[in-house]
N, C-alpha and C positions, 0 to 999 in steps of 0.2 A: 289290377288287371289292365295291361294293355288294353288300347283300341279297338275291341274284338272289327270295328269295319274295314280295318287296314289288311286284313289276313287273308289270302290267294283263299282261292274255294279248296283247293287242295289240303291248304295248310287248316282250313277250317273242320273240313272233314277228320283230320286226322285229331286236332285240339277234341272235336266233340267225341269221337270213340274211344279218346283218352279221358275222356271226363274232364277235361277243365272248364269247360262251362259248358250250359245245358243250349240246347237248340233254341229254348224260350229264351235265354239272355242273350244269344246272340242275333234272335229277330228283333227283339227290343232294343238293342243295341243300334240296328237298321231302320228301324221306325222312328226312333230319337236323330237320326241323323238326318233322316227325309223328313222328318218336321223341322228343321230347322235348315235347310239347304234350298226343298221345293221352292218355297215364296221366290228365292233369286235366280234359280237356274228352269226352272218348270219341266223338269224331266218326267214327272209323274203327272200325269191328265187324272189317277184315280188308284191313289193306297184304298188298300184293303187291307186296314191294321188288324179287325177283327176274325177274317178267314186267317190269316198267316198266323195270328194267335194259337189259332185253333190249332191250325195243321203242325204249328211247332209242339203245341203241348201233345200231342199224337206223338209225336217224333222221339220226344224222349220219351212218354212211356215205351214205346220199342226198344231206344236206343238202353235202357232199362233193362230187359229182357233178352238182352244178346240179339234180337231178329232185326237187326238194322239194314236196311235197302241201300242200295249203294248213293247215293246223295242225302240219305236222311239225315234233315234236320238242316239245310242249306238255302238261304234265302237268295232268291232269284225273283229280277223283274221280266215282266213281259210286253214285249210290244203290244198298245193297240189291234194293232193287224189280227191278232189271233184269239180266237171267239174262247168266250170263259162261259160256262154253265152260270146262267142265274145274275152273273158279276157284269155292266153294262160295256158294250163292245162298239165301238164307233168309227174306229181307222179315223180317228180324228178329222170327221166331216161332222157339217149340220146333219149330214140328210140324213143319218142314221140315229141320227137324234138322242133317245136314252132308250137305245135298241139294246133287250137283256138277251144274250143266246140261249135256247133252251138243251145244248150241249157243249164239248168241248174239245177245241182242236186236237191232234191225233199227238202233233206235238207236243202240246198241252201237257196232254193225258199222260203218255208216255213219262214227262220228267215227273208229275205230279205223283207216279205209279214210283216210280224210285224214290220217291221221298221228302223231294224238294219243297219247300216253302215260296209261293208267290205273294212276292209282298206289295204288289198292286201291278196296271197296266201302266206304261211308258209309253210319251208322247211320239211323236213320228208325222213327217209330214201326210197332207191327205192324202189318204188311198194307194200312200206310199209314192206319191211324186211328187220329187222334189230332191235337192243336194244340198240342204244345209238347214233343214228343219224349220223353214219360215212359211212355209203353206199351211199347216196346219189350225186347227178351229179355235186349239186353246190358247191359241199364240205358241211366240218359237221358243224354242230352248236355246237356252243358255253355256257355250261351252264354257265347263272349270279352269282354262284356261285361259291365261292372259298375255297378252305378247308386251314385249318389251323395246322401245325407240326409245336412241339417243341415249341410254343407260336409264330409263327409266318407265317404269311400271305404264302402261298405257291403259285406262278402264274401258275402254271400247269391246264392247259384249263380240265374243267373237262367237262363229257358228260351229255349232258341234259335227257336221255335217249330215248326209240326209239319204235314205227318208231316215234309217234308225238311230234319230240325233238325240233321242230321249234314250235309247238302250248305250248310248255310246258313252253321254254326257254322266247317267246314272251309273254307270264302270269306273268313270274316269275319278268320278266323287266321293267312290266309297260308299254309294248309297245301295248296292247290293253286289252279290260275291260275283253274279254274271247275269249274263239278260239273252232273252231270243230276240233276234232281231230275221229279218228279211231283206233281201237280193233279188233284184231284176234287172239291176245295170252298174250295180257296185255300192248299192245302198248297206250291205254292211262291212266292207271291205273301205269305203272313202269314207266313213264317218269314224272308224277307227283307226284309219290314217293320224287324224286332224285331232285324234281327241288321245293317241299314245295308249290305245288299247291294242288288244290281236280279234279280229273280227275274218272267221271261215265263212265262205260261201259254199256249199258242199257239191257235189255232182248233180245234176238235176235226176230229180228222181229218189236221191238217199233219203231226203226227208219228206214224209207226206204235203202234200198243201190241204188237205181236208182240215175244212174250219178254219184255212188262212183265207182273208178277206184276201179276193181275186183284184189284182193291178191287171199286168196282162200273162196269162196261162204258161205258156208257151217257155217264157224265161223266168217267172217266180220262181225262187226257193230259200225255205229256211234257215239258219243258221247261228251260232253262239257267237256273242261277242265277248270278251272275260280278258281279265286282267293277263293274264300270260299263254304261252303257248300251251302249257301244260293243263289249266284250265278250262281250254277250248276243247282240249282234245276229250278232258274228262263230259263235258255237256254234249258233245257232238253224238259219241255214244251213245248218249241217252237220247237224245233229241232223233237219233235217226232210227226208222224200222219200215220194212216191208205194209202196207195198208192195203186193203182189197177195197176200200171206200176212195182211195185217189189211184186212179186208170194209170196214172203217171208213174208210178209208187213201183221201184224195182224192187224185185224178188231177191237179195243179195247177201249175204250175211255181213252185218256189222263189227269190224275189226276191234279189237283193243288198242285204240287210240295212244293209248297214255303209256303202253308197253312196247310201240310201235317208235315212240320218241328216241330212246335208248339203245338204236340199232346205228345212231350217226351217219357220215353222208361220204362215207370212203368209195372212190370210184363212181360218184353221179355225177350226172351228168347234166349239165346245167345253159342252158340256150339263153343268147341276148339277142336280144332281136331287133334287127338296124331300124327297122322301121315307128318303134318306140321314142325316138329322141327327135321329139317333133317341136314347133313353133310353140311359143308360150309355154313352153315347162322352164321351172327356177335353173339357176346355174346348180341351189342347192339340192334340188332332185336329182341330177345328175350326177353331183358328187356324192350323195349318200348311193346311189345305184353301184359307183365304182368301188365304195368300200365293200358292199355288199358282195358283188363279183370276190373280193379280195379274203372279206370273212369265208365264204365257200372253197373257194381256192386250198386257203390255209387249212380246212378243217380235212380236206382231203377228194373234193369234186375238182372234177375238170370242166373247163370253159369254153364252150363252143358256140361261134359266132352261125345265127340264124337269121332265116330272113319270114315272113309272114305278108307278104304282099299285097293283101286285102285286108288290112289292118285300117288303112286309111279309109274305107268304105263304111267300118263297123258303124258309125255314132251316126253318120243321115240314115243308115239301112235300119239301127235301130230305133230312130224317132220316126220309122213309119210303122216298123212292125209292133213297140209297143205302146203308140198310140191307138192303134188300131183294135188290139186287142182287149185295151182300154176302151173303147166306146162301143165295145161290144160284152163287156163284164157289166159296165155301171146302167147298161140298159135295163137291166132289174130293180134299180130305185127312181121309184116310179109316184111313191107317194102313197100304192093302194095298200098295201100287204104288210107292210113294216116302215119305221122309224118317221123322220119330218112327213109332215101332208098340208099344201097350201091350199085350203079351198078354190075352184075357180065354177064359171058357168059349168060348163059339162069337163066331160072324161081329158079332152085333150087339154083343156085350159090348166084343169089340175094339174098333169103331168107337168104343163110346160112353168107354169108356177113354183110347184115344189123342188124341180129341176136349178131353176134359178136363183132361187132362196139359198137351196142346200149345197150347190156345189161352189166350191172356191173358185178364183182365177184362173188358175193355173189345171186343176181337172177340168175345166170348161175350154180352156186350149186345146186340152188333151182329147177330149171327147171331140172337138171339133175335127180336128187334123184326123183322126182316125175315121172318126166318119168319112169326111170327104176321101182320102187314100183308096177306103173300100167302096166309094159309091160306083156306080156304072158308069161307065168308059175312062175310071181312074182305076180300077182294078188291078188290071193288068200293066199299065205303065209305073204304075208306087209298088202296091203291095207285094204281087207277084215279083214283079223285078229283086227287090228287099228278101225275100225268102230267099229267090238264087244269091245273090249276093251272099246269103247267112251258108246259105253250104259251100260257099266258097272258101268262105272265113275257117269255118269246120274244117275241108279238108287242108287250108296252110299248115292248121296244128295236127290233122294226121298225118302229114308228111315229117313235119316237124320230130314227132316222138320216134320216126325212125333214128335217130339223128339224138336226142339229147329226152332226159328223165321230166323235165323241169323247167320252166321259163322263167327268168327272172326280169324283172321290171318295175321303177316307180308305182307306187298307188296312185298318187295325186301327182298332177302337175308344182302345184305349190301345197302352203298351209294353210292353217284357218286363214276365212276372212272374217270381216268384221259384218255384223246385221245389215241389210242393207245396200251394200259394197255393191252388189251382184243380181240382186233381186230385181231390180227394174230391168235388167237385160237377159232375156231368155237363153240367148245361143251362150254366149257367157257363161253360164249357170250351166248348160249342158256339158260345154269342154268338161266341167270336174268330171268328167265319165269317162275320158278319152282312153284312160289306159285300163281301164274296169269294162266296159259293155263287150267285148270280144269272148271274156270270160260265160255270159249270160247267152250272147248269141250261139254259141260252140257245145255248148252243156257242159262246159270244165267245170272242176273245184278251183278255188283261190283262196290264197289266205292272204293278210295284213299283215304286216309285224313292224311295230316302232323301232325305226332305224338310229336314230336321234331331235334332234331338238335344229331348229331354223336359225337364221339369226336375227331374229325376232319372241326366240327361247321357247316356241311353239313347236309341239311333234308334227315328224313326218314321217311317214311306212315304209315298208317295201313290199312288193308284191310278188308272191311265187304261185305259178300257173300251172295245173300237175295236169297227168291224165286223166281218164276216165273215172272213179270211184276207186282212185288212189291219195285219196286223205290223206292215208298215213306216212305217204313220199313227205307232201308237204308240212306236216308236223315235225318231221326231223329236221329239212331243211330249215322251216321255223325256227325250230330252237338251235338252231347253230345261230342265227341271226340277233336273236333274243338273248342268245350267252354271251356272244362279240361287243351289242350293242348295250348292252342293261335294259335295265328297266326305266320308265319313265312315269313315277308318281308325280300328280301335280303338286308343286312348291307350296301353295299357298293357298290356306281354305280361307280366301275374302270372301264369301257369306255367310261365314259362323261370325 
């Protein structure tokens, strides 16, 4: 028997309702690979070999019985970020210390209800801030791949990107068929740039946030990161549903994704927009951008130059508004009620002890800056200002869709970096968002899709930016991109 970790979730699905191998060998199959991959790449903060055991032996007795749920038997990782009944939930901070949720995210529950196998939680920077997975508690993850100078192999640990660089890095490995990751400024959309996966951010609203540990409210949302287009589109489906427990949570019916793909992209209409081809992006973004124009061209869209003029505003309007809404989330870890608690004299000493202890560098930036934005007589010059700004943004791309189906754009400025590289300098670390946070400020969908490889033999994406809870625009266009470019498994498993 083949690899059973190598095989698209699709193609997995369809091997297990053919009965070539049972759901149990092919979580076992996933568990033998994450025991032996974790130790160098630390994509998993916490397998749960023995739940996924479970849930697969469940799987085939179904799949036994003809009653098979549409992902039954398919193992899937999960970010941190999202709370598991019973199984310990931390968003990769101290302060939540060995916090066990006593339920289970809405998205969760949802794939868990289809059938799917969680074969443990995925690392991610804390609290979900960060672009390249080194903020996190348990150390950073490792991307599987390795860039190449001078004709040869270079070991410099490069980042998987961030925050879901543990859902990106585990896709890229083969260490599970797809994973949930999360978006609030391009955290699954740039880590699947950089790591040669397809990583959707969905409309805000398609997917619950109930039992996603909150970054900032306002631009959080859900989303699958998985080996191909077709992949995503199958977990998206499932991953999205109306909720009456998240206020945000539209009312809307969810399309068939995966039958959406097959309708190709004759007569769309596809926007590039001047204001994308900024400072510091590669020469090589820009040429995979114009193949990408070229593959859509050819498949039968037309091309239409657009402009978006508040583009340049997005990334300071966004590091006030989702700082802010950051220091107003993490005000509930506190030390009394749940997870780390540092003794101190009285009430406030506690707070500001356990505060200190539990939160990393970079959330204690974040808490700062958001604090100060909202305090009195900054209100109104930061924050306020930053919201007008953000319907600004909005209305560019409602004008825009009169005018074209679709935007197309770079994911990332360049590719991986290496550990390191970028981390002592903040503003730095933040460009990786330049062409991603417009998508989060707007409430758009965006998808990733690996365009090709750097010349440094590292993936790099492309980005399609749809309307409103029009997924399934951007799954076609995806997979025109995806069939032009191929696929991009990594070369070389140097940690087995």
């Amino acid at each position: 028997m083949s690899d059973l970790t190598k095989l698209t979730l699709a193609d997995a699905r369809d091997g297990l309702r053919a009965k070539q191998f049972s759901a149990t060998e092919l979580t076992q199959a996933f568990l033998d690979a994450i025991a032996k991959a974790n130790p160098a790449l630390n994509a998993y903060v916490l397998p749960t070999p023995e739940h996924a055991l479970a849930q697969a032996k469940a799987s085939d007795a179904r799949l036994a019985k003809g009653t098979a749920r549409p992902l039954e038997g398919l193992p899937l990782g999960n970010k941190d970020l999202f709370c598991t009944n019973g199984i310990r939930t931390t968003a990769c901070s101290k302060i939540l210390d060995d916090f066990k949720p006593p339920y289970e995210s809405t998205v969760g529950q949802n794939l868990w209800d289809a059938g799917a196998v969680m074969l443990g939680k995925l690392n991610c920077d804390e609290f979900a801030m960060g672009s390249s997975n080194e903020t996190s508690c348990f150390g950073p993850v490792v991307n599987p791949w390795r860039r190449t100078r001078a004709g040869r192999l270079d070991n410099a640990k490069l980042v998987p990107g961030g925050s879901s660089g543990g859902s990106s890095a585990a896709v890229a490995a083969n260490l599970c068929l797809g994973a949930t990751a999360t978006d609030t400024g391009g955290s699954i959309r740039q880590p699947a740039a950089v790591t040669g996966t397809v990583g959707i951010k969905p409309t805000y609203g398609r997917c619950s946030r109930w039992g996603v540990v909150a970054f900032a409210s306002s631009l959080d949302q859900a989303g699958p990161i998985a080996k191909t287009v077709r992949d995503a589109a199958i977990m998206l489906r499932h991953m999205a549903s109306h909720d009456s427990k998240d206020s945000t949570s539209v009312d809307m019916p969810v399309p068939d994704y995966e039958a959406e793909i097959k309708k190709g992209v004759k007569a769309l209409r596809v926007g590039i927009p001047k204001e994308y081809r900024v400072d510091g992006m590669s020469k090589e973004a820009d040429e995979y951008w114009q193949k990408g124009i070229a593959w859509l061209k050819a498949s039968g869209a037309t091309i239409h130059d657009i402009s978006l003029p508040h583009t340049k505003y997005a990334l300071p309007a966004y590091y006030i508004v989702a700082p802010a809404e950051c220091s107003s989330n993490l005000a509930r870890y506190d030390g009394v009620r749940y997870g780390l608690r540092v003794p101190g004299r009285d009430l406030i000493d506690t707070y500001e002890n356990t505060r200190a202890a539990g939160f990393g560098r970079e959330v204690r930036r974040r808490v700062m800056i958001g604090t100060y934005v909202l305090s009195a007589g900054y209100y109104d010059a930061y924050y306020l200002k930053a919201q007008k700004v953000r319907t600004l943004i909005k209305r560019d791309f409602d004008l825009a869709w009169d005018k074209v189906d679709v935007v197309l754009t770079p994911t990332t400025p360049s590719p991986a970096f290496a550990q390191g590289e970028k981390s002592g300098d903040p503003l730095a670390m933040y460009l990786e968002d330049i062409f991603t946070v417009t998508v989060n400020m707007a409430g758009l969908p965006g998808i990733s899709v690996p365009a090709g490889l750097s010349s440094e033999g590292t993936p790099m994406g492309l980005q399609l930016i749809g309307k409103p809870f029009d997924e399934a625009t951007l799954f076609r266009a995806g997979q025109v991109i995806e069939d032009a470019a191929g696929r991009f498994p990594v070369p070389q498993m140097w940690w087995a």
